[in-house]
C-alpha positions in Angstrom: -8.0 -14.7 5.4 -6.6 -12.4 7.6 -6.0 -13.6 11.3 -5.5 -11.3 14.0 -4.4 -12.8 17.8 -6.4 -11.0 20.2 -5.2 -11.5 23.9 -7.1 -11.5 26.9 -8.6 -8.8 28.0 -7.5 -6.2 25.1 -8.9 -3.6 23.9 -11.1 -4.0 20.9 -9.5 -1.0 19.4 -6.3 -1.8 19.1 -7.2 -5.1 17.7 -9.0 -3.3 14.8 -5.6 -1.3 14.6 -3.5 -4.3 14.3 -6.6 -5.6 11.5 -6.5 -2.5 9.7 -2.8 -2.5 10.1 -2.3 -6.4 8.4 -4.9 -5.4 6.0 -3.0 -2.6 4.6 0.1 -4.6 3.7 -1.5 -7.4 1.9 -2.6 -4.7 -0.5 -5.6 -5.6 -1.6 -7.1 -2.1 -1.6 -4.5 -0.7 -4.2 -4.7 -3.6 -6.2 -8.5 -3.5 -6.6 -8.4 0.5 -6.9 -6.0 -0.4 -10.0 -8.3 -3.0 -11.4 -11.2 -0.7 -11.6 -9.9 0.9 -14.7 -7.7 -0.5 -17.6 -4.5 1.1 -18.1 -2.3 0.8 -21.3 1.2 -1.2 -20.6 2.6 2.3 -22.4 0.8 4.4 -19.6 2.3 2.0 -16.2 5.5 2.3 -17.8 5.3 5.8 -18.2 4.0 6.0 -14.8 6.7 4.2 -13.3 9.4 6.0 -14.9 8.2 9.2 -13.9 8.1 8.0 -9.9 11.7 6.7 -10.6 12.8 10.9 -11.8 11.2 12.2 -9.1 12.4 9.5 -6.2 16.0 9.7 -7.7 15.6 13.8 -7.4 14.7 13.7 -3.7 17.2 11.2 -3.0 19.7 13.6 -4.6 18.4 16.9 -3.0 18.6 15.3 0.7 22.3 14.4 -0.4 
């Protein structure tokens, strides 16, 4: 359960900002968006490697 300190007197706004903001790291969107559809081990690896080529091809460009 996600547990958001609200002081006195703030805006309701930015405590939905700081929600949003606590909800978004725990990741539970993107795991559930992943869980939607099965995906072959073969495919996530495949998937993975390709993000590692293209990170490691910025990272060389900007050097």
């Amino acid at each position: 359960m996600i547990i958001v300190p609200v002081k006195e007197g703030e805006n309701i706004e930015r405590a939905l900002k700081k929600f949003k903001r606590k909800f978004e790291k725990t990741g539970i969107v993107k795991e559930l968006r992943s869980r939607q559809a099965f995906q072959k081990p073969s495919v996530v690896n495949r998937k993975k490697m390709m993000k590692a080529i293209y990170v490691q091809q910025l990272r060389a460009v900007e050097d």
